[in-house]
Structures are given as C-alpha cells and as structure tokens.
N, C-alpha and C positions, 0 to 999 in steps of 0.2 A: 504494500500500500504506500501509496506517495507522503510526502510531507505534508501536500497542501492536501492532501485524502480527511487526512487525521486531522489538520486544521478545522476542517469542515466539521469532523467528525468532532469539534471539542463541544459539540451537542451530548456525547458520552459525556464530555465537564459539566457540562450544564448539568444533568442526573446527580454528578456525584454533588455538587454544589448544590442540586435540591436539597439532597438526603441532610447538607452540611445545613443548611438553612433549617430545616425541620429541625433538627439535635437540638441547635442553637434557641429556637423558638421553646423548645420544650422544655428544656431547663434552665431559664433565664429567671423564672424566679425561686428556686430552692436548690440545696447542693445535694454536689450528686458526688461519691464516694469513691473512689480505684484506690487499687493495688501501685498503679503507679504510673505517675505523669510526665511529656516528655512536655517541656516550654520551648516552644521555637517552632513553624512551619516549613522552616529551612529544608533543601535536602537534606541536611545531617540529621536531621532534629525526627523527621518522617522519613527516616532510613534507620536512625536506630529504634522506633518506636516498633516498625514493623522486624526488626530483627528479634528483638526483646520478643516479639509476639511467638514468631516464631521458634525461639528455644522455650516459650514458656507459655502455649498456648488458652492455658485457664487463665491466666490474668485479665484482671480488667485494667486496660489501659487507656488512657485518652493524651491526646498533642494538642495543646493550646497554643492558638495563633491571632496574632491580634488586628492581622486585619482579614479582610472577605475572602478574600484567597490563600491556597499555599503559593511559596513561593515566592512573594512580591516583590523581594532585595535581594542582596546580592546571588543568590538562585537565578531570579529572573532578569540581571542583568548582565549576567558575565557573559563570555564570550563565546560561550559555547562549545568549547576544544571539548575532545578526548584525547588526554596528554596520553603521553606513553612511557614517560620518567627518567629521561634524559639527563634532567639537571640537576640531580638531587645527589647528593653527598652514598656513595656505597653503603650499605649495610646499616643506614641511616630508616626511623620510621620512616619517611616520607618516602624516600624511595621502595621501599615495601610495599605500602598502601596504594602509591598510584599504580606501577606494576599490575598488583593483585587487581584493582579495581578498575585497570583498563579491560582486562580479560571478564571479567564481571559485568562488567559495565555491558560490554558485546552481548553478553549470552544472556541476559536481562533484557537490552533491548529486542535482539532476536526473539525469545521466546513471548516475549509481548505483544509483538509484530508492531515496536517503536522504532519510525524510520530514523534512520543514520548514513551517514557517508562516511568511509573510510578513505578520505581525501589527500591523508600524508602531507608530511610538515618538513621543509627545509631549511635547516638553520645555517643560513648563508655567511659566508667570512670574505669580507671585502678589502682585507690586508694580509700582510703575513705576522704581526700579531696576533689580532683575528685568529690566524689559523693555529697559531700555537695553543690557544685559548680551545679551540676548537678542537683538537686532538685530544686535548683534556676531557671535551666535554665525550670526544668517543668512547674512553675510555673510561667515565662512568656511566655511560649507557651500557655499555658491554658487559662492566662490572654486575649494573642495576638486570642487568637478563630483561635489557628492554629487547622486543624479536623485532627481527628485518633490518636492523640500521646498519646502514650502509656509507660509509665516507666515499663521495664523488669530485672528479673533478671537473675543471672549468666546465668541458663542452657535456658533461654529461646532466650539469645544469640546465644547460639549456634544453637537453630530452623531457625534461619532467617540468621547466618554466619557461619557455622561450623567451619572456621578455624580462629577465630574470639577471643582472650581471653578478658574479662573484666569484672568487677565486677559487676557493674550495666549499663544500658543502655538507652535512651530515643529512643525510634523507630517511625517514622516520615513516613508512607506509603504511603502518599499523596507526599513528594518531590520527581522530575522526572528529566528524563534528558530531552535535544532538542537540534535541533543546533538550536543556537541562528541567524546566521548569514542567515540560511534558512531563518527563520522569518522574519530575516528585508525584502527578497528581497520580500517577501508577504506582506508585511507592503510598498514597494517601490510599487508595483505592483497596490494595493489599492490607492494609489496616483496617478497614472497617469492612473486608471479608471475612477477617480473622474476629469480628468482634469488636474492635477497638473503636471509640471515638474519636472525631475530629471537630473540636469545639470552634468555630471562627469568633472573628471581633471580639477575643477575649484578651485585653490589655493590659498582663499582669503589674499589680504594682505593687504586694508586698505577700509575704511570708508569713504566718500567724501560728502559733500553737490554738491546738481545736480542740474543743470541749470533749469528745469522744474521742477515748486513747486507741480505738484500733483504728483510726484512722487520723493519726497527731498533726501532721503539715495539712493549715489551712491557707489554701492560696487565693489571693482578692484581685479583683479585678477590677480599672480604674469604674469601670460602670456600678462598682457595687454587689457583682455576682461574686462565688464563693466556689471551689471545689476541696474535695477534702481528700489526702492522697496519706499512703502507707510510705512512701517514696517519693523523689524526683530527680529528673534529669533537666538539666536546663544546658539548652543550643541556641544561644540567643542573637549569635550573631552582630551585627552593630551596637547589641545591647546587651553584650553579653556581661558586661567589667558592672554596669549600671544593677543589671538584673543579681549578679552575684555579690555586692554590697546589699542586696535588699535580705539575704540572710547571713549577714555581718561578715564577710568577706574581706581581704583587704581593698582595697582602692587599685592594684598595681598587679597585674599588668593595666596598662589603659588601652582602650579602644580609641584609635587616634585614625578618621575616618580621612581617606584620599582620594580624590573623584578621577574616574579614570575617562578621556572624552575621546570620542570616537570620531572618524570623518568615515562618507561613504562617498563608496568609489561609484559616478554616475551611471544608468543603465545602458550607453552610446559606449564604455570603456569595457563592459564587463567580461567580455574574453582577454582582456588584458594580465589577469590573475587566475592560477587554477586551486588552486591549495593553500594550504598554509605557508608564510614565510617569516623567519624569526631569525632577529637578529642575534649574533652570539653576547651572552652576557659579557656586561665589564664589569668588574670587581670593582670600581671605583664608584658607579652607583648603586643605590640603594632599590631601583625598579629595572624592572626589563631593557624596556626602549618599548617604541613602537614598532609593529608586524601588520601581515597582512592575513587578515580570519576571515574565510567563506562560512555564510550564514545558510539553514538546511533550508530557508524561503528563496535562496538566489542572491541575497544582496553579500557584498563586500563589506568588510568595516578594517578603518586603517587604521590604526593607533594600537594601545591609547598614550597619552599623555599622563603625568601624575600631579594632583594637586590638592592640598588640604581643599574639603568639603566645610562648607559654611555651616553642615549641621549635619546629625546620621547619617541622614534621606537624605541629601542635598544634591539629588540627583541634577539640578540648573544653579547655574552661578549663581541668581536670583532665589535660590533658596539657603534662608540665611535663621539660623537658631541662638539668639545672642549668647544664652546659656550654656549651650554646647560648643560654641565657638571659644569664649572664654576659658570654659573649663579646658580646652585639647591646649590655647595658647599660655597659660601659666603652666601647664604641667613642665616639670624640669626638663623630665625626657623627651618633649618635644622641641625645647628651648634648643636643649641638645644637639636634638637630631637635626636645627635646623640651622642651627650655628655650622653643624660639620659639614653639611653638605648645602649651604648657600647658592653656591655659582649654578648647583645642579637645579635647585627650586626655582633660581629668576627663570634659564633656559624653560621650564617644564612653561610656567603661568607666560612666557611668551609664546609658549605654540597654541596655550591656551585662548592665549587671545587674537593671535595674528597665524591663522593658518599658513601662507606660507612660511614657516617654521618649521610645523612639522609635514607640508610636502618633502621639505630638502632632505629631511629624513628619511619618509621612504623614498627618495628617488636614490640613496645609495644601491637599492636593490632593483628598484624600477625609471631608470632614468628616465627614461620618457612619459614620465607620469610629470602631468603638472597641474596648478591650484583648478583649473576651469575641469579637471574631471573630478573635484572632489566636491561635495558637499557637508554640511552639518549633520553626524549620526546622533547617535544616543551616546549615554552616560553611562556608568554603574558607579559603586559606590566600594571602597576594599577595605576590610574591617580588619586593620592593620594593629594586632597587640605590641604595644612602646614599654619598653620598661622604663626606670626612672634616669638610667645613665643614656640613655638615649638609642638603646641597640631596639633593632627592628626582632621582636621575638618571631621565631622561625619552627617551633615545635610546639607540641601537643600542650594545654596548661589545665591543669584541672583542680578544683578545691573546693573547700567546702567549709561553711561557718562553724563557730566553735559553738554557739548553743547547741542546747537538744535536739529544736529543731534543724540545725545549720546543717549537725551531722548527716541527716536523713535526706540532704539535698546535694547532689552533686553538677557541680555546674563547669563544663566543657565550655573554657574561656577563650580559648581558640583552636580553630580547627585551621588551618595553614594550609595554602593552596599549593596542589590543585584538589578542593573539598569536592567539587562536584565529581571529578573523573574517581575517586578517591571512597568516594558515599558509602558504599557498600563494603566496602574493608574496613570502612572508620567503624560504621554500625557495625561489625563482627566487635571488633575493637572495644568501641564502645559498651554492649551489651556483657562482656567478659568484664571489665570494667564495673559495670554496674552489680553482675555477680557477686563480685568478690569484695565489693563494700556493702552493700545489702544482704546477700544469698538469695534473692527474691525467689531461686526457683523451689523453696523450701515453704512458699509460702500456701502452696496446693499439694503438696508432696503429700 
C-alpha cells in the first residue's frame, strides 16, 4: 500500500481517535485506577507502554498525553530517517539500540503493512580531512555491525547521486525513511488491543500521594482530572526535566530546547536529490550541519539549522514563552555552552534568518543548487539535556524522587537520538528497567 494509500486511510486514525475521545469523555469526571502509567505520547512513551503490555499482559495500563493527539512534538517533527548507527561511539548504548531498532523498526513496519522506503544515506566528505574523519566514521559503523556500508569513491558517487560532488563517500543502503508519527499511532493502536488506555488532553501537572494505598501515586491534571497509578513511567520529552521536578527531582539535567528549521527543495528541482545526504561530522561543533532528507509524501527538506527555541513548542521564531526563555538563558550550563561555542550560534541564527547561508551549505554537496529552488519548510523542536558545566548530555538519564511517592515514579529524562529509529529497543530497555525497580510483573503473578 502507498504512502498516500495510508494517508487517506488515516480515517483508521480517525476510529482510533474516536475510541481516544470516548475514554477521555468517560472518565473526565472520577478517577480511574492502573497498575501502571506511562506520561508522554511520545514514540518512546507509546513504545514502552505497549512493551510493558506485552511482557505483562494482565496489567492495567494507560499513557497520558496532553494534547488531542499522539505524537505532536518532536515525534511528529523530526525528520523522518531510519538511521542505521553509523555514528555512534562502539559498544556504546546508543549504538546498540539504533542497530537493534533499525532491524525492528523494518519488521514492525512490514508486518503492519507501514509504508517505508529504504532510500540509503550518503555521508559525503568534501576534503581530505573530511575523509580522515570519514574512515573513522567507517570504522565505527563496521564496529557498530551496521549491514551494507560501503566506503565509495569519487565516480561511484555519482552512480547512487549524480548531482552529488565529493571526494569520498560512506553509502549506508539499509537507512530508510517512515513517518515516525504513523508508527506511534500503530504503537497506540497495539495498546489499546492489549487493553490499555490512551487518555488525550490530559496535562499533567503534579504528583500527589492518594488516599487509597493500593493505588498510592495520585497524578493531576492541569484540568482538574485525577488518575490513581500503583506505578509510573514518565517520557516526557520537552518536558521531561519540568515533569520530573514535579516529584522532587533534581533541576539538572535541563531540557535546553533548539529549533531545528528546515528549507524545501521546490517541486521544478525534485529529481535533483534521491536519498539521503549527510555531511561528515566535525568534532568542533556541537550539531550535525545541514543534509538532504526525502520525505515518504515526495517533498525534500534541506537543513536543518540549530537555534535556541523561544519556548518548548516554539516551533516559529514568533513563538516566544518568556518563562521558559529565561529559565534555559540563566541556567549556567547554557551560559556555558554558549560562551564555548559562540562563532558556531551567530553562523546557525544567520542561516536562520538569511537563507542564503544555508544554500552555501548545501551546495558543498549540490553545487548547482541555489536560493530560487528552495523555499520555507517546517521546524521541529530537539529536546536537548544540558548539564550545569555546559556539556551536551548524550546518554540515557533516569531518576527518581526521594519521597515515597518519588520512589514509585520513574522518569526517563532523556532518550538521545536517534529515539524514533531506536523506539523499540529503548521500550525493551525500558520495560527491563521498569522490572527491576518495581517487579510489576509480580503484581498478577
């Protein structure tokens, strides 16, 4: 079935978003009791809900989200890859879980019948630095037991991109694209086959001890509503640092939000680009750069750029949260981080504003790319944990308050990308994780 098949078809969403509207309708005014809650609509959040179900399927579980949809942030704004774990440090988690979860990820979409494209990524090296950097990165793909990668040279760039210049190449044919934001509602959908809940528009805003001890964590909700849980798990994504101070937590890591902006390549160019194309990292900054990402509806998207977001969501310049703003600008470790890499923030907020900035960018890889074929895309938002000396946290962060209640709640403060290709290993992860601090599966034993 096509992409645009399943578009059509997100009339299937529409059902599952009834059944979510009924739930919501029905117990919006008294609480309603589980075994154990996951906080977050996120893919992680509704990847480990549904894994939990499945090691443990007598559970009552429900996943609160706080707005109409799953998915709405950085779910449903990234880029769509199916990495394939390239760049991630050997024998490190990260390269673990993308690996594991790109093969995952495959045989989930398949058996679902969730279209994809295995469209392969080439990370192109335009020097011979570059290419030193780039040997490197062979070599932990090799390590990582990513399959297919292949180091190419000049002309054989141009077999797999013709309009493509670079010296050497790594070609990755296994990385795909998806909508990510598909998959959760399939990852939602598997939840409430299993039994589970998916409560929408539920706002968490604090943590309560509950009059009834076999069910002690009472969780509120800005509206006033109430669930009463044996457990939780919080995936909170942009709000993850917020959420886990709300059961005495410490403050640190912070969520320190960076808007990632996109251009798109016009529909007069779009044989111009086939695949993925990614520039080789430099260790000097602190983001990628800009690449070129095919979207499974046909469009192109060039970027992104990196730039503090004026507020979580700040998905448009023009969204500006003065409180959240302030709070990310005193933190030390932003102060930090921005002291260190200065020269790199003025360049990022100048592509931001003056597109061609970052055409000159990509035309290292596509010279004959210029401003008249780009236009304005979208945003996403990257929920980027800072610690207080200013280092960009890069690994799994997990904790948990010291009250009674604190202890019962465990809150997964960052999940470090790539979380969506990743989703499915993190959930295994995850659900072990939650095992071994709770024993939940002891609790229908």
């Amino acid at each position: 079935m096509t992409y645009n098949a399943i578009m059509n078809r997100r009339k299937c969403s529409a059902e599952v978003y009834k059944i979510f509207k009924t739930f919501f309708s029905s117990t919006s005014n008294k609480v309603s009791n589980y075994d154990f809650v996951v906080v977050g609509g996120g893919i992680v959040g509704v990847a480990a809900a549904r894994q939990i179900l499945l090691k443990n399927p007598k559970l009552k579980i429900a996943v609160l989200e706080k707005e109409n949809k799953l998915a709405q942030h950085q779910t449903g704004h990234n880029s769509g890859v199916i990495h394939a774990g390239i760049y991630y440090k050997p024998g490190s988690l990260k390269a673990k879980l993308c690996v594991e979860g790109l093969h995952l990820s495959y045989k989930y979409c398949e058996e679902n019948k969730i279209p994809f494209k295995k469209v392969g990524k080439l990370i192109v090296a335009t020097n011979n630095i570059e290419v030193e950097r780039l040997l490197d990165l062979q070599d932990r793909g090799l390590k990582n037991n990513v399959p297919g990668l292949e180091l190419l040279e000049k002309d054989r760039i141009k077999e797999v991109e013709p309009s493509c210049e670079g010296v050497k190449a790594l070609w990755s044919p296994e990385t795909g694209i998806v909508d990510w934001a598909l998959v959760t509602e399939f990852y939602g959908k598997d939840v409430m086959k299993m039994n589970g809940d998916i409560i929408l528009k539920f706002k968490v805003n604090g943590f309560k001890e509950n009059n009834d001890p076999n069910y002690p964590v009472l969780i509120t909700s800005a509206d006033n509503r109430q669930v009463a849980t044996k457990y939780a798990l919080t995936c909170a994504g942009l709000y993850s640092d917020h959420v886990a101070k709300m059961s005495g937590c410490s403050p640190d890591p912070m969520i320190c939000p960076f808007r990632g902006e996109y251009l798109l390549l016009t529909k007069s160019k779009a044989n111009l680009v086939k695949g993925n194309i990614y520039p080789v990292p430099d260790p000097k900054f602190p983001f990628l750069g800009v690449h070129f990402t095919p979207r499974m509806n046909g469009d192109m998207w060039l970027g992104p750029n990196a730039v503090l977001a004026f507020k979580r969501e700040g998905y448009k310049v023009t969204d500006i949260n003065l409180k959240e703003l302030f709070e990310v600008l005193l933190y030390p470790g932003f102060q930090k981080l921005a002291f260190k890499y200065i020269s790199f923030g003025i360049l990022e907020m100048k592509k931001s504003l003056i597109t061609s900035f970052q055409v000159r960018d990509l035309q290292k890889f596509i010279p004959s790319l210029t401003t008249a074929d780009v236009q304005p895309g979208p945003a996403g938002v990257r929920a980027q944990a800072l610690d207080r000396n200013g280092n960009l946290v890069d690994d799994f962060v997990f904790d948990k308050g010291g009250s009674e209640i604190g202890a019962r709640i465990l809150h997964c403060r960052n999940a470090p990308s790539p979380g969506a290709t990743s989703s499915l290993a993190i959930a295994k992860m995850l659900e072990e994780r939650v095992e071994k601090e709770f024993n939940i599966s002891m609790m229908h034993a």
